[in-house]
C-alpha positions in Angstrom: -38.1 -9.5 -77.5 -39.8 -10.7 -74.4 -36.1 -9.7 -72.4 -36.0 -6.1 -73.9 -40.0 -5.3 -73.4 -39.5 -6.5 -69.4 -36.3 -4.3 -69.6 -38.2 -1.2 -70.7 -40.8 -2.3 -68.1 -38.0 -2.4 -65.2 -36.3 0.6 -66.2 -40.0 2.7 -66.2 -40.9 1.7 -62.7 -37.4 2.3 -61.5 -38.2 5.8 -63.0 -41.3 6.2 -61.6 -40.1 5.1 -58.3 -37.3 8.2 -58.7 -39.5 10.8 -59.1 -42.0 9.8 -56.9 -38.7 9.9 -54.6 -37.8 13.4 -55.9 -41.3 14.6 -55.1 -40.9 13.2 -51.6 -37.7 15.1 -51.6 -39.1 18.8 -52.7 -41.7 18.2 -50.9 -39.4 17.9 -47.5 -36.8 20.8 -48.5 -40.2 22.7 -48.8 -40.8 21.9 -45.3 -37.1 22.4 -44.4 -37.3 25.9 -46.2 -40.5 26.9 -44.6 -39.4 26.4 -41.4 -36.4 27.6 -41.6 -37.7 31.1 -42.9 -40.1 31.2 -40.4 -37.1 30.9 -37.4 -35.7 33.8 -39.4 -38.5 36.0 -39.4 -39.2 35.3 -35.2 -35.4 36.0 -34.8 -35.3 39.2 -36.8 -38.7 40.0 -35.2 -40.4 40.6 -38.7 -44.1 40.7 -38.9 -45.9 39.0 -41.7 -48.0 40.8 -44.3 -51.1 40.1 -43.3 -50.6 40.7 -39.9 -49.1 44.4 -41.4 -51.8 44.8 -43.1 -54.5 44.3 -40.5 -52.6 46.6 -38.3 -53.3 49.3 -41.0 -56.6 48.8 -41.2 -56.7 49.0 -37.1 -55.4 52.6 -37.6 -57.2 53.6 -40.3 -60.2 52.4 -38.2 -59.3 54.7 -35.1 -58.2 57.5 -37.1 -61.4 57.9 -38.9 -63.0 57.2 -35.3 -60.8 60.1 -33.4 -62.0 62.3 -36.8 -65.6 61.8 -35.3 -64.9 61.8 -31.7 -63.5 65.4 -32.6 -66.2 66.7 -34.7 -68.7 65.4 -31.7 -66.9 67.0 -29.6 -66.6 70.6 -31.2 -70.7 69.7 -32.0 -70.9 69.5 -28.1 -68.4 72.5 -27.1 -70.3 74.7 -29.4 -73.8 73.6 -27.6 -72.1 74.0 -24.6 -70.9 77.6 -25.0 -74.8 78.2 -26.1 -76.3 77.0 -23.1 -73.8 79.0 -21.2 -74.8 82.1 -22.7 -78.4 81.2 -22.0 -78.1 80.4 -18.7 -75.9 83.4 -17.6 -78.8 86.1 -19.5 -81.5 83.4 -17.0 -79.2 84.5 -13.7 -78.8 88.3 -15.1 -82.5 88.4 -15.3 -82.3 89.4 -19.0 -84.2 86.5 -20.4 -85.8 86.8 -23.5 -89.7 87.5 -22.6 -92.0 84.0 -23.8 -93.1 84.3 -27.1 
């Protein structure tokens, strides 16, 4: 009895010792894997997600920034064109009279 309870005792660290071998193992062709995508994506000249992403928010950033610029600047043009008119009546001489 003593034979077969050391037998069952063998057998379940010789088990044990294969998975913890097979874990070893995924956890290598993981590696392998990883890597081997990752050559793939530099040769193809992919970009990652995140790195997609962040571009997109770059150019949402600088749209929404050139959308300002050009509202500041037709806020300027028009104060421009304003002062214009005012300075050309101030060198005609037809000013309005003060107040």
């Amino acid at each position: 009895m003593a034979d077969r309870s050391r037998f069952f005792d063998d057998l379940a660290g010789i088990a044990g010792g294969a998975l913890s071998a097979l874990a070893g193992l995924r956890e290598e062709v993981e590696g392998m894997v990883r890597s081997g995508v990752d050559e793939a994506l530099a040769r193809f000249d992919l970009v990652r997600r995140a790195d997609l992403d962040a571009v997109e928010e770059l150019a949402r950033a600088a749209r929404e920034g050139e959308a300002a610029a050009t509202a500041r600047l037709a806020s300027i043009e028009v104060r421009l064109a304003a002062l214009e008119i005012r300075l050309s009546r101030d060198e005609a001489g037809t000013a309005d009279p003060p107040g």
